[in-house]
MARSE-283551 format. One line per 8 residues: number of its first residue (from 0); for each residue x, y, z of N, C-alpha, C. Coordinates in steps of 0.1 Angstrom, whole numbers, plus 2048, in hexadecimal, padded with zeros to 3 digits. Each point is the difference from the previous one (the first is absolute). Last residue first. Example, Ala and Ser with C-alpha at 12.3 -4.5 7.8 and 13.67 -1.06 7.14 Angstrom:
// residues 2
1> 880/7EA/847/809/80B/800/7F8/80B/808 | 803/7C7/7FF/7F7/80C/800/809/80C/800
***
This chain:
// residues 310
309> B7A/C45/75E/7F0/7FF/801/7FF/7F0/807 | 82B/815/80C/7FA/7FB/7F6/7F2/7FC/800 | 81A/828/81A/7FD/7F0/804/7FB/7FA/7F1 | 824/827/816/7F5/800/7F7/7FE/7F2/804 | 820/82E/813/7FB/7F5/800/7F5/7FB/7F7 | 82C/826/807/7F2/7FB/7FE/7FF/7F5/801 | 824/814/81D/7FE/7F9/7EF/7F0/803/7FE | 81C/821/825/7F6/7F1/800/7FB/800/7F4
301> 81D/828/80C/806/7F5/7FF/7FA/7F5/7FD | 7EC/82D/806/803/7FD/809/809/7F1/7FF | 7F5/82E/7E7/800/7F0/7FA/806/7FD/80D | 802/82E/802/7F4/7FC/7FB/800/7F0/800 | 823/81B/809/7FB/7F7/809/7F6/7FC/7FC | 819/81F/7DC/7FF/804/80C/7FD/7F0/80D | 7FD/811/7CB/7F9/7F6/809/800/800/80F | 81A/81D/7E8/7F1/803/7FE/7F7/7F9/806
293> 82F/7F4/7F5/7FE/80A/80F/7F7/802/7FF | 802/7E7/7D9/800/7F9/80E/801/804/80F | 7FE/816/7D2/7FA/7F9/804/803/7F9/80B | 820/814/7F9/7F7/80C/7FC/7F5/7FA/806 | 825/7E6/7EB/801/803/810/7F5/80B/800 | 7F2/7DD/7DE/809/80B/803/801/805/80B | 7EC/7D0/7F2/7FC/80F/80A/80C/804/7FB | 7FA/7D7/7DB/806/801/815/7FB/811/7FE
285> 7FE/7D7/7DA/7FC/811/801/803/7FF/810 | 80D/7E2/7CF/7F9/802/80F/801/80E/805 | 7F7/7E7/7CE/804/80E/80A/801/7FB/809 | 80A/7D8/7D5/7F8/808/811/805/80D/7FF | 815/7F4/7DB/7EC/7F5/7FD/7FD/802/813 | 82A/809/7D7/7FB/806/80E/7F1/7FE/800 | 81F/7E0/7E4/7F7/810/7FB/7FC/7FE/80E | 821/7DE/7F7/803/810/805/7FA/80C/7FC
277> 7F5/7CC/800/805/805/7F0/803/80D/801 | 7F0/7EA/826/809/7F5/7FD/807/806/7F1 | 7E8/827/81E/7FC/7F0/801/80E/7F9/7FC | 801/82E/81D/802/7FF/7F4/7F9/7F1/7FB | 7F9/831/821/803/7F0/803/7FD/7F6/7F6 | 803/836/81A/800/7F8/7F1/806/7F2/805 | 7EB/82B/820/80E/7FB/7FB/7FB/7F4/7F7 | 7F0/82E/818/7FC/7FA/7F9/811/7F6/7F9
269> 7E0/822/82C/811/7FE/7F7/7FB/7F6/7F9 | 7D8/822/811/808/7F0/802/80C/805/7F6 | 7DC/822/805/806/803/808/80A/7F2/804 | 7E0/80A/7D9/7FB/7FF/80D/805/7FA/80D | 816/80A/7D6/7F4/80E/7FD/7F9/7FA/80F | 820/7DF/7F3/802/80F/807/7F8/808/801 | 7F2/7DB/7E6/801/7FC/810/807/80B/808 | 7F6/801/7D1/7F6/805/809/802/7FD/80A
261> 824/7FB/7EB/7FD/80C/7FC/7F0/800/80B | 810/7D6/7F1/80A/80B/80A/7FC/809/809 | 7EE/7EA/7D9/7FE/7FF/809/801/803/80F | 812/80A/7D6/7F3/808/801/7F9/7FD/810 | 827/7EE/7ED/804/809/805/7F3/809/803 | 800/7CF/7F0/80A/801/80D/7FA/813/806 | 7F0/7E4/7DA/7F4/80C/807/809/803/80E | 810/7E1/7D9/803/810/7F8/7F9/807/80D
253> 7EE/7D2/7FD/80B/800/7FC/802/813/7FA | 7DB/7EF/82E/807/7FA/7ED/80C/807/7FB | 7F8/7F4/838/7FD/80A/7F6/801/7F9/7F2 | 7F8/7FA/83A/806/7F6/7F0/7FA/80B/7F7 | 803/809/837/7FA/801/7F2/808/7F8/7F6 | 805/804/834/803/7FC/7F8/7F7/7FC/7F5 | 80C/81F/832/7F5/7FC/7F5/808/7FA/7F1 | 806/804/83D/804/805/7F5/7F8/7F9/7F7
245> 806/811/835/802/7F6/7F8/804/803/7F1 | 802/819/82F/810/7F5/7F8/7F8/7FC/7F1 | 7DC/814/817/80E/80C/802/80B/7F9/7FB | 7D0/7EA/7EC/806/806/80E/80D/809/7FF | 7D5/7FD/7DF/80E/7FD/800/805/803/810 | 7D6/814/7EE/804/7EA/7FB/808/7F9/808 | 7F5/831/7F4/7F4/7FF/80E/807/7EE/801 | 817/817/7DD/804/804/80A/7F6/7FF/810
237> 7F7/7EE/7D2/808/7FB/806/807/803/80B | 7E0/814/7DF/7FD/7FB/80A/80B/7F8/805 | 806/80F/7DB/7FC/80F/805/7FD/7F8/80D | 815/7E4/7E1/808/804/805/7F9/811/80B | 7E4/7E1/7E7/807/7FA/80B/807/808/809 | 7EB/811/7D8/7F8/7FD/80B/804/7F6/80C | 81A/80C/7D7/7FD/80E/806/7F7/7FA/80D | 80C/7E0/7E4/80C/803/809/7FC/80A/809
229> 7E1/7EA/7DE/803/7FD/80F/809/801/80B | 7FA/818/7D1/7F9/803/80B/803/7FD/80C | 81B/7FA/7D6/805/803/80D/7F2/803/80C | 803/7F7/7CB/806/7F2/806/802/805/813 | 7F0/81D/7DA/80F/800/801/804/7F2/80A | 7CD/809/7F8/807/806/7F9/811/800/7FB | 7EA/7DC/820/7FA/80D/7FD/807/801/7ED | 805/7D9/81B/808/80C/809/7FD/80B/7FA
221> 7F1/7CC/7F5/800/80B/7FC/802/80A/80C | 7FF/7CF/804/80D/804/7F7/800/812/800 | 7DA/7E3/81D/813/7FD/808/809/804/7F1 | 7CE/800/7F5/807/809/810/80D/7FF/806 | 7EE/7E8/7D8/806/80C/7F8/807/809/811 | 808/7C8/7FE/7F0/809/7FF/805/80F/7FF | 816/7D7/7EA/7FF/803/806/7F6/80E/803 | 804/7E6/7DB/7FD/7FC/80D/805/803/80C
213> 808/814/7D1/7F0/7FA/803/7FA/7F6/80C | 82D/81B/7F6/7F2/80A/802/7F5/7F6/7FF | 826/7E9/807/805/809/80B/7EC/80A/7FC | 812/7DD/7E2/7FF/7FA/80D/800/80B/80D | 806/80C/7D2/7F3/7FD/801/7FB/7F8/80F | 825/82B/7FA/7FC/7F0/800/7F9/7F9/7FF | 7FD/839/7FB/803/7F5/804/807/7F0/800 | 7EC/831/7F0/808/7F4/7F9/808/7F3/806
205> 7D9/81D/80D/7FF/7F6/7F5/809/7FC/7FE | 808/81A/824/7FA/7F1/805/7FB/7FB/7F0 | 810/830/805/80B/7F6/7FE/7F7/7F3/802 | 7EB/827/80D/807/804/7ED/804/7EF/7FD | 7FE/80A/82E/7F3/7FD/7FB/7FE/800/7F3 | 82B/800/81E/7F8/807/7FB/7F7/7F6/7FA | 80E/7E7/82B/806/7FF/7EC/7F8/80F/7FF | 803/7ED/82E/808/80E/7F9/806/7FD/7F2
197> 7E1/7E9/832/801/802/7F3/80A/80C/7F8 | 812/7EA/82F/7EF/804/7FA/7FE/804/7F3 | 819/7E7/82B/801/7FD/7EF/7F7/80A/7F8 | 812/801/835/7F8/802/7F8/807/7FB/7F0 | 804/808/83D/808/7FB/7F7/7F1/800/7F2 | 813/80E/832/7F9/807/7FA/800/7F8/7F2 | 810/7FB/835/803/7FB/7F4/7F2/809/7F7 | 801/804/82D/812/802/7FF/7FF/7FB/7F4
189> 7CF/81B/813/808/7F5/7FB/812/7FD/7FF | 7D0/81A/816/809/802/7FB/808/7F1/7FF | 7C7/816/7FD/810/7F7/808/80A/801/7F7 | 7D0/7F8/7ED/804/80B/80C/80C/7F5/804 | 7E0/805/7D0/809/7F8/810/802/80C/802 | 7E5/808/7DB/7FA/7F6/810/80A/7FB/803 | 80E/815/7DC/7F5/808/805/7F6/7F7/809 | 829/7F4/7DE/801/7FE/813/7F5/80B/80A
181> 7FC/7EA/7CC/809/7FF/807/804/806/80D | 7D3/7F5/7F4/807/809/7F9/80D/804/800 | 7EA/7D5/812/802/80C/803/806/80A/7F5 | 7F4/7C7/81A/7FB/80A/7F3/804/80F/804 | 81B/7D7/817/7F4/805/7FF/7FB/808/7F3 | 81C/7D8/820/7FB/807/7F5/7F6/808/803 | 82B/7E9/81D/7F1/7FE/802/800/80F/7F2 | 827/7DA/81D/7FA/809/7F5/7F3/803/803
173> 81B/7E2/81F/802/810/800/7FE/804/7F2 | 7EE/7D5/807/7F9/805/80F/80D/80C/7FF | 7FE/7E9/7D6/7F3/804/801/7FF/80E/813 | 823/7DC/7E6/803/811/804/7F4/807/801 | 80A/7D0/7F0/802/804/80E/7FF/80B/804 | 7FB/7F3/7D0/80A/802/807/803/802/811 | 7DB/7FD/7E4/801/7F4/7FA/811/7FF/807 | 7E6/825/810/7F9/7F5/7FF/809/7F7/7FE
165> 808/829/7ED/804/7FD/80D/7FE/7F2/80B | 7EB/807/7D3/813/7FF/7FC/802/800/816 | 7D7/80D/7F7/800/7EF/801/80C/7FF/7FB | 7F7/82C/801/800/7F7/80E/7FF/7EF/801 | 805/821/7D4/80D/7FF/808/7F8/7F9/812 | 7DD/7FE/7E3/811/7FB/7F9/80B/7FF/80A | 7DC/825/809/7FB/7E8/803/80C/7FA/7FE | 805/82F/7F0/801/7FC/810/7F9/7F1/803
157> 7FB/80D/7D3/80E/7FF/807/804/7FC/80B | 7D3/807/7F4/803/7F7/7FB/811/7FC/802 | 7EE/829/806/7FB/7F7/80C/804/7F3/7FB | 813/82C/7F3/7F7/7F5/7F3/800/7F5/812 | 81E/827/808/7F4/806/7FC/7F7/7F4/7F9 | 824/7FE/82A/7FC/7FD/7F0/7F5/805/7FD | 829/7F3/82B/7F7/809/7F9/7FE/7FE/7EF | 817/7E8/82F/7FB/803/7F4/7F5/806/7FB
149> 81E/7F9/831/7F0/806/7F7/807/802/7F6 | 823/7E3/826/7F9/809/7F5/7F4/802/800 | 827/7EA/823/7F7/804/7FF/7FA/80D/7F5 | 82F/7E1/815/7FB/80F/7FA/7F5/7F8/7FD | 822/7E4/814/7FA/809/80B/7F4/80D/7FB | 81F/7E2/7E2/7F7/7F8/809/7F7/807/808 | 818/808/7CF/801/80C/80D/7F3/7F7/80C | 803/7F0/7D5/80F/800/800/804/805/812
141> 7D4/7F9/7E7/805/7F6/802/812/7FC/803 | 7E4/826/7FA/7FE/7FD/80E/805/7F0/801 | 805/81C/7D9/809/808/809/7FC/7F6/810 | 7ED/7F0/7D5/80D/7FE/7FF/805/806/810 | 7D5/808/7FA/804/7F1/804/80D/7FD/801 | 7F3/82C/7EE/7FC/802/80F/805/7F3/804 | 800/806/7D2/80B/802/808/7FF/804/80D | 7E4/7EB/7E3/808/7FA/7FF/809/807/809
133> 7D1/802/7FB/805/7FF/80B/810/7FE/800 | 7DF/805/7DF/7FE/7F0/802/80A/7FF/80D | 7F4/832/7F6/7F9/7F7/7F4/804/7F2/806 | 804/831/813/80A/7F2/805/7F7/7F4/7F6 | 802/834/807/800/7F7/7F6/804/7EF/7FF | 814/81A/824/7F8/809/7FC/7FA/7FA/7EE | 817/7F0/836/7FD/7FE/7F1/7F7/80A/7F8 | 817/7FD/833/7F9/804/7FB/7FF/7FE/7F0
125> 813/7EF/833/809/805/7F4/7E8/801/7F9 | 820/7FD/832/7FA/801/7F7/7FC/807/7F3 | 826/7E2/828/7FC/80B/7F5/7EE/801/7FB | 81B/7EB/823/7F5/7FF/803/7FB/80A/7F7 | 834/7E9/800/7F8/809/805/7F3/800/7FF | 829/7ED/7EF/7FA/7F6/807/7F5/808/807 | 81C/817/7E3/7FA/7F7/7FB/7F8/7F2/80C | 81A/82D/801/7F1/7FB/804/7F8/7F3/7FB
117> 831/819/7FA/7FE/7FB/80D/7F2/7FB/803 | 810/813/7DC/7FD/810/80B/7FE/7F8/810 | 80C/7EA/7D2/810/80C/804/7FC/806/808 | 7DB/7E0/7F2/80D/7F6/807/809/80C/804 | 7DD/815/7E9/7FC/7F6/80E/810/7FE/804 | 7FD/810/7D6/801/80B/808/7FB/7FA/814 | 801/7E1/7DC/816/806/802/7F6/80B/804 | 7DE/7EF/7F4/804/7F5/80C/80C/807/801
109> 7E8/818/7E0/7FC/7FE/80E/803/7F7/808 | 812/7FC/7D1/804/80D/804/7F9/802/816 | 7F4/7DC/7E5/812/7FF/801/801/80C/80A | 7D4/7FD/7EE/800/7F5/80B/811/803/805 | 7F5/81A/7D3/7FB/808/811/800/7F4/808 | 80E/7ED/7D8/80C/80B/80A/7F9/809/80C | 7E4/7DF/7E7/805/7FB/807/80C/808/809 | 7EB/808/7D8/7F8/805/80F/806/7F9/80A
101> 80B/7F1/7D2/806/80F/7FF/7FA/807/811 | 7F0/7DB/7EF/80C/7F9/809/808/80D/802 | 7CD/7FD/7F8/808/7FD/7F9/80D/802/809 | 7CB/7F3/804/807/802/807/80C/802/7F1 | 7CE/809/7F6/80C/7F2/800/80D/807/805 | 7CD/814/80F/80F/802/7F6/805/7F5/7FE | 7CB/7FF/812/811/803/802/806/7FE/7F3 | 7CC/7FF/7FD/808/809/807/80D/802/804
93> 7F0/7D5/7EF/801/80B/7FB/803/80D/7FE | 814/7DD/81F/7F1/802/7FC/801/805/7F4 | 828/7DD/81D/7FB/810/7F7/7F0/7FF/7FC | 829/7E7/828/7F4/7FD/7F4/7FE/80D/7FC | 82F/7EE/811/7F5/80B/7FF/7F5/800/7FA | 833/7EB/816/7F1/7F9/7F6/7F8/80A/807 | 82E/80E/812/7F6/7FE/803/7FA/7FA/7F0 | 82A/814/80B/803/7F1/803/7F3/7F6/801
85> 80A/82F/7E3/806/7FB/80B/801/7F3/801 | 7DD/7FD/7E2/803/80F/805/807/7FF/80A | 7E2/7E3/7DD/810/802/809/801/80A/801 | 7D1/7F2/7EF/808/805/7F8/80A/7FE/80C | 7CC/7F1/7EE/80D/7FD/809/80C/80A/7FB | 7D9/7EE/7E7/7F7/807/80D/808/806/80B | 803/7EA/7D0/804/7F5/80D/7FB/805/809 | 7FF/81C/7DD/7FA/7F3/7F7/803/7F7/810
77> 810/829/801/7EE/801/800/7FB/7F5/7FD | 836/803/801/7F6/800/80D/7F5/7FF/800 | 813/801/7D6/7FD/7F4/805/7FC/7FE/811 | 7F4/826/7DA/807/7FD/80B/7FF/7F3/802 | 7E8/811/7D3/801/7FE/80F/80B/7FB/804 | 7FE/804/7D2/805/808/806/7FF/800/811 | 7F8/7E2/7DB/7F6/80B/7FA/801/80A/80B | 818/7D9/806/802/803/7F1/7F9/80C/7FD
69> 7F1/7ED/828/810/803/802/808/807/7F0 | 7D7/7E2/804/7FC/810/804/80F/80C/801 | 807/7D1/7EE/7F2/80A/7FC/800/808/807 | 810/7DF/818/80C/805/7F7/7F9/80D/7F3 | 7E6/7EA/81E/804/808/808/809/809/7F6 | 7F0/7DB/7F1/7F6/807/7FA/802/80E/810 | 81C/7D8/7F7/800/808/7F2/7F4/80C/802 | 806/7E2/824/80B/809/802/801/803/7F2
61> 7D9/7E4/808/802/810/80C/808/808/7FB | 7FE/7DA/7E6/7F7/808/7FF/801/80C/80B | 81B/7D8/810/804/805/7F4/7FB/810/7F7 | 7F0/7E7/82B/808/80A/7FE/807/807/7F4 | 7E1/7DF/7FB/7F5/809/805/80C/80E/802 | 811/7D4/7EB/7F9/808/7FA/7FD/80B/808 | 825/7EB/81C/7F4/7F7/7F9/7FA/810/7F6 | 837/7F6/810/7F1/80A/800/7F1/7F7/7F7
53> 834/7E7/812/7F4/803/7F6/7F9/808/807 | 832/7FA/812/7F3/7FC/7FC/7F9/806/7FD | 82B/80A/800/802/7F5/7F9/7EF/7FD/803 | 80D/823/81C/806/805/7F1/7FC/7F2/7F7 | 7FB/80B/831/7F6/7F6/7F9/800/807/7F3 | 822/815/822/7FC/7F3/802/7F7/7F2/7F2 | 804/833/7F9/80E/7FA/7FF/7FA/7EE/804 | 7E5/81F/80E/7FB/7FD/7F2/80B/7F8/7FC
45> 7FC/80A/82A/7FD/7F5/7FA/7FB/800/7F0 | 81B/826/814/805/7F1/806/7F8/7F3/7F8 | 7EE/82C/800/80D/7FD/7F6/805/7F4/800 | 7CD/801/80D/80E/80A/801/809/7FC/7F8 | 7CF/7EE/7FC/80A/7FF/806/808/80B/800 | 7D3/7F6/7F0/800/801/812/80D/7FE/7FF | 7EC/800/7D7/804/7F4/805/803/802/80D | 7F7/822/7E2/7F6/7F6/800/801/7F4/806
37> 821/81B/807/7F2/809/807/7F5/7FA/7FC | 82D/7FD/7EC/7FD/7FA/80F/7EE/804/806 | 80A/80D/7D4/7FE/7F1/802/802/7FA/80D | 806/82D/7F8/7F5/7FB/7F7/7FC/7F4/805 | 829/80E/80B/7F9/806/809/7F1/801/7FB | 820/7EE/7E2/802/7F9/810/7F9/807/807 | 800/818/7D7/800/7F1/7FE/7FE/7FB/80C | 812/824/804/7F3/807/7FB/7F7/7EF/803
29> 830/807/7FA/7F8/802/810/7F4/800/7FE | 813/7FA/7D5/800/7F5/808/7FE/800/810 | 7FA/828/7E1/7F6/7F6/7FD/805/7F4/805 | 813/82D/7FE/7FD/7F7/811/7F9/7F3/7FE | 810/81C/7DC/810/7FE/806/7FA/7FB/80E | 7DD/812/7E2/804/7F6/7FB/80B/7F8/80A | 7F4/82D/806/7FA/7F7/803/7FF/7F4/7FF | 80F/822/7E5/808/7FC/80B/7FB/7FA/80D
21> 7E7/800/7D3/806/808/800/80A/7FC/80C | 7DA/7EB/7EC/809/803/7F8/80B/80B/802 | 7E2/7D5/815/803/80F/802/80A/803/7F5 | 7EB/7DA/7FA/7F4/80B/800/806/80B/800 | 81C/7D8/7F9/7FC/807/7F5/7F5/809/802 | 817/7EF/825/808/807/7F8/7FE/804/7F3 | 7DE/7E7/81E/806/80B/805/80A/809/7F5 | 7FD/7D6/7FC/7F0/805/7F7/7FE/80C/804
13> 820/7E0/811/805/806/7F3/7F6/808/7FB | 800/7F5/82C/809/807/7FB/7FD/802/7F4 | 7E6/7DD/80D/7FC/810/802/806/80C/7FB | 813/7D2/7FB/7F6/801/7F8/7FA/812/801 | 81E/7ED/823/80A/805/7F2/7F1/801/7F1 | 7F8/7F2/82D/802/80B/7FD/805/805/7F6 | 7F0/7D2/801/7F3/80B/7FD/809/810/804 | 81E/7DB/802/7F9/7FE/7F3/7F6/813/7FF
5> 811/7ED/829/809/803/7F9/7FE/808/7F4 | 7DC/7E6/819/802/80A/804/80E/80E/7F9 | 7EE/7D5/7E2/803/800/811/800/811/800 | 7E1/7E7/7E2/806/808/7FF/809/7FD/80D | 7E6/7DA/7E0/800/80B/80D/809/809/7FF | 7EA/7EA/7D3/80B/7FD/809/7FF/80A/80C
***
């Protein structure tokens, strides 16, 4: 007998709730529909729509044998290639992170510092540091009309990713990628400074998620020793970065609020906290101490940077 569409998710689902055994289980019907739309090209809408018609065999086999990989832990982003971020569809490589929604406070957090300083319609530019599938350089340019970004990435493979996200979004002609040790080949100063960068201790990534340590790639989790290197090497160079008003929005892990802090004073920035949806403090931003910024003196002659897409 055929299956309808209806039918085959609630089938998935169910084979989902008996792999995942653990709280993972509690997505197996999103899980389901974003399985099955995907073998079927549809969205939410039409999966709803063509609920009562038949999946032929070939889909049917797709969406058990997606449902498979998904049971043995992969991501259902890595299984579709795709993940939602903000308002943007994001393709992923292997090299990129799976966007998570907890990053999305540094996008919140840098537009309310835009829109309260008045610039949001401004000719900002903004700088990604780790910018893996580009999610929050796109989010910020897809918000901020007038602003112009460089993403930055160490896995070349990333930087592709995130340019064809630009690409697939219209935002190709003000983004532009590049390879770089995080900011040891740019030049220029920037009004946006923004970063996800790795900061699991390195102790910690076995115990991981299975969906978090085996697919995702080890360069965007491990932050050293104590989880904080790529803090130390941002936050030391950020004062060549950063223009005179602008400002830097880091995403931190959970408990690294005050450490983080801490290195952003040690090099001469005020440091203010910025909470996600479950009130664990999850952005730094960082702004010039008055100190710093008389130092700067006229140096920064006011004119944005500019960039062209390859």
């Amino acid at each position: 007998m055929t299956e309808t569409v209806a039918v085959l998710i609630r089938r998935v689902a169910a084979s989902l709730r008996e792999a995942l055994a653990d709280d993972r289980a509690a997505n197996a019907e999103l899980d389901a529909r974003l399985i099955v739309g995907h073998v079927l090209g549809l969205d939410a809408t039409g999966l709803v729509a063509r609920a009562g018609e038949p999946a032929d065999a070939a889909a049917v086999a797709a969406a058990l044998a997606l449902a498979a990989r998904r049971g043995r832990g992969e991501p259902v982003a890595r299984i579709t290639g795709t993940k939602g971020f903000w308002t943007l569809d994001l393709a992923l490589s292997p090299e990129t992170l799976v966007p998570r929604p907890d990053t999305e406070t540094v996008v919140e957090a840098a537009l309310g510092w835009a829109r309260r300083s008045g610039r949001a319609d401004a000719p900002l530019a903004i700088l990604d540091l780790g910018t893996g599938s580009g999610a929050i350089l796109l989010a910020l340019l897809s918000e901020l009309p007038a602003a112009h970004g460089l993403g930055i990435d160490r896995a070349e493979g990333a930087a592709r990713t995130a340019g064809a996200n630009a690409s697939r979004h219209g935002l190709e002609g003000r983004a532009a990628f590049a390879v770089s040790d995080w900011a040891t080949a740019v030049a220029g100063r920037f009004d946006l400074v923004v970063s996800n960068p790795p900061y699991i201790p390195r102790e910690e990534i076995a115990a991981l998620a299975v969906d978090v340590r085996d697919f995702d790639p080890d360069i965007a989790l491990d932050g050293g020793p104590d989880g904080l290197d790529a803090y130390r090497i941002i936050l030391a160079g950020l004062d060549g970065l950063l223009a005179a008003e602008g400002r830097g929005f880091l995403e931190i892990g959970k408990g690294q609020a005050q450490s983080v802090s801490a290195i952003a004073e040690s090099h001469g920035f005020r440091a203010v906290l910025h909470r996600d949806l479950a009130g664990i403090d999850r952005v730094v931003e960082v702004k010039r101490g008055k100190a710093s910024r008389q130092k700067m003196g006229l140096e920064i002659g006011g004119e944005p940077v500019t960039f062209r897409s390859p």
